[in-house]
C-alpha positions in Angstrom: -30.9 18.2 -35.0 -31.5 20.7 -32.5 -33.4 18.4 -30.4 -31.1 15.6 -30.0 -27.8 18.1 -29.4 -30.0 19.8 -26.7 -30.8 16.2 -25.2 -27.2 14.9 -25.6 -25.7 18.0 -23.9 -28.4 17.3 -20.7 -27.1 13.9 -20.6 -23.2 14.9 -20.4 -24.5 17.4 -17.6 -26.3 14.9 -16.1 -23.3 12.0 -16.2 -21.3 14.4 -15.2 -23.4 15.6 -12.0 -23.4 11.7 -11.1 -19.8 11.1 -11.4 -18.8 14.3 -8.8 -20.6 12.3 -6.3 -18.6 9.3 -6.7 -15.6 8.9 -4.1 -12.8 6.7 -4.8 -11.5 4.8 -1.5 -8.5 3.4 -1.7 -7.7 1.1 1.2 -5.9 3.2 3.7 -8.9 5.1 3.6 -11.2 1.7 4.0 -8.7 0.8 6.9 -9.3 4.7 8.3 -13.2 4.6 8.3 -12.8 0.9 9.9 -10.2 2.4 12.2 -7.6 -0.3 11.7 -10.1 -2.9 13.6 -8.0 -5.9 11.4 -4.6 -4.1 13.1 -5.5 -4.0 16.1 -3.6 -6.0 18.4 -1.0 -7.2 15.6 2.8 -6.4 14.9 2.2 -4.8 11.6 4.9 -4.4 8.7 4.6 -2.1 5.8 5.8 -2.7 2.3 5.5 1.0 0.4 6.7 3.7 -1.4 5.5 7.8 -2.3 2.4 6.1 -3.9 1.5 4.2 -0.3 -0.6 7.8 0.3 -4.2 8.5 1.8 -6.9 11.0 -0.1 -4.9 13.9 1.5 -1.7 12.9 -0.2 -0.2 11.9 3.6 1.6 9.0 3.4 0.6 5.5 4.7 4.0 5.1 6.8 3.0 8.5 8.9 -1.0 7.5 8.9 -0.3 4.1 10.7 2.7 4.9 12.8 0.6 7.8 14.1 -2.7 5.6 14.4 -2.9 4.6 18.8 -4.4 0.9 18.0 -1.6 0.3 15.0 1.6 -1.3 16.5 3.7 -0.2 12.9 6.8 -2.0 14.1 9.0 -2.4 10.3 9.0 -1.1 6.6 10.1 -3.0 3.9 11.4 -1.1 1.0 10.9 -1.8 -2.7 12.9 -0.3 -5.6 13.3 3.5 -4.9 12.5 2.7 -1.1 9.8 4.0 1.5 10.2 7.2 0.7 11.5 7.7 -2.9 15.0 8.6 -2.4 16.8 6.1 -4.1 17.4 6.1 -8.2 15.8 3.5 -10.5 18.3 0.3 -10.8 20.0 1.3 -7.7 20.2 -0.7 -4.6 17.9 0.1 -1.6 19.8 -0.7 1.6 18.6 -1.7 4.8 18.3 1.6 7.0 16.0 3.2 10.0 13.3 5.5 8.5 14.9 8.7 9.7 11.1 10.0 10.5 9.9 7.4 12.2 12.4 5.5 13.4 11.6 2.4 12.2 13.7 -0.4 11.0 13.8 -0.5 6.9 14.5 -3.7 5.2 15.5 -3.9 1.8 13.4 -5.7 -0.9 15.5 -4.2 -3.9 18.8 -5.5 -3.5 20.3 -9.1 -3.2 17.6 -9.7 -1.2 14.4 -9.6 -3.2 12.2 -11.6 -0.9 11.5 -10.8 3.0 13.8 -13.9 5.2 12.6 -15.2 7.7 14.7 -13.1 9.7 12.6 -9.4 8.4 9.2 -11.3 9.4 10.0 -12.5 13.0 8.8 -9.3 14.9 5.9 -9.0 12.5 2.5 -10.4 12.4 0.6 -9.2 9.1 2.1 -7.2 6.5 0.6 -4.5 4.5 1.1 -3.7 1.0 0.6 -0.5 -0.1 1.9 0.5 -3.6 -0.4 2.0 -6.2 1.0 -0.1 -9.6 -0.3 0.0 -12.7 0.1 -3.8 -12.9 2.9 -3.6 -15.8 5.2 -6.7 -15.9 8.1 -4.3 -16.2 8.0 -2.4 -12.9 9.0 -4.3 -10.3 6.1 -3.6 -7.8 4.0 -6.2 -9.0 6.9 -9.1 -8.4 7.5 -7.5 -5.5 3.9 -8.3 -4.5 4.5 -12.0 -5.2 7.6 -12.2 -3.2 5.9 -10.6 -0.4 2.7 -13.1 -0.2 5.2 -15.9 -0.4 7.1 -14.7 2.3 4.0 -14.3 3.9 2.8 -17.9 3.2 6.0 -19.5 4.2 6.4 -17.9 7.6 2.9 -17.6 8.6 2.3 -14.0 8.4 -1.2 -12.3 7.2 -0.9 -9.9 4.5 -2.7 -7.0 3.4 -2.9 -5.1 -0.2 -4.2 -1.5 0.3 -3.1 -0.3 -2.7 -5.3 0.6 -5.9 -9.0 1.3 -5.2 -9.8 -2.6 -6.7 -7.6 -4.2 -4.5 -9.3 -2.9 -1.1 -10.3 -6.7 -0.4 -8.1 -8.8 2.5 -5.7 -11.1 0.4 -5.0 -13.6 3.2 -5.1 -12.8 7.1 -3.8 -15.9 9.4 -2.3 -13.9 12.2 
């Protein structure tokens, strides 16, 4: 009995030794190390909120407006908006980002899905929400919208988001 607690207990240790060296990327931080290379040279949109956020907790907004090869030209806000400040059922309204600058269009609102006017001075959108993938939170339709858009206006898209999702959906730009 003694034994095979002893031998369990070096196992945990052992599993647990392992999984410290393990490092999550999510795909800012794949778009970081690659330093935006699939950016570069392309008017980029961002669809995000708080969760849009690097390993650092900085947020994705501030990480590719500040990036030199990443032309971050609009944000496109989902229910609760870029940067959180708007209550759950309420309207987000299109705004400029008061850090940046940038113009904000609204995805939570009458206008659920990006026209063709929000897309014209874009040429890849980025998605870059952290979603638990729950048909009740709206991230997830918003996602759906988004690559439509995308498709029907001829814009490459991005998903950054959860550490699964670091693969390129679609790039045409």
């Amino acid at each position: 009995m003694k034994k095979h607690l002893v031998l369990c207990i070096l196992c945990t240790l052992c599993c647990m030794a392992y999984a410290q060296k393990i490092k999550i990327k999510t795909g800012i931080e794949v778009l970081k190390e690659q330093n935006f290379k699939c950016l570069e040279g392309k008017r980029v949109g961002l669809i995000t909120n708080p969760t849009g956020v690097d390993n650092h907790m900085k947020s994705t907004i501030d990480i590719l407006h500040e990036a030199p090869n990443v032309n971050l030209v609009a944000l496109y806000g989902p229910e609760h908006g870029v940067r959180g400040d708007v209550h759950a059922g309420d309207h987000v309204t299109d705004i400029k980002d008061a850090s940046t600058g940038l113009p904000v269009y609204s995805l939570y609102g009458k206008t659920r899905k990006a026209t063709p006017e929000m897309l014209k001075d874009i040429d890849v959108l980025v998605y870059d929400i952290q979603d638990i993938g729950c048909r009740s939170f709206t991230y997830i339709s918003t996602m759906g919208l988004a690559m439509e858009a995308a498709a029907e206006n001829n814009k490459g898209i991005y998903r950054t988001g959860s550490p699964q999702s670091r693969r390129r959906i679609e790039d045409r730009g």
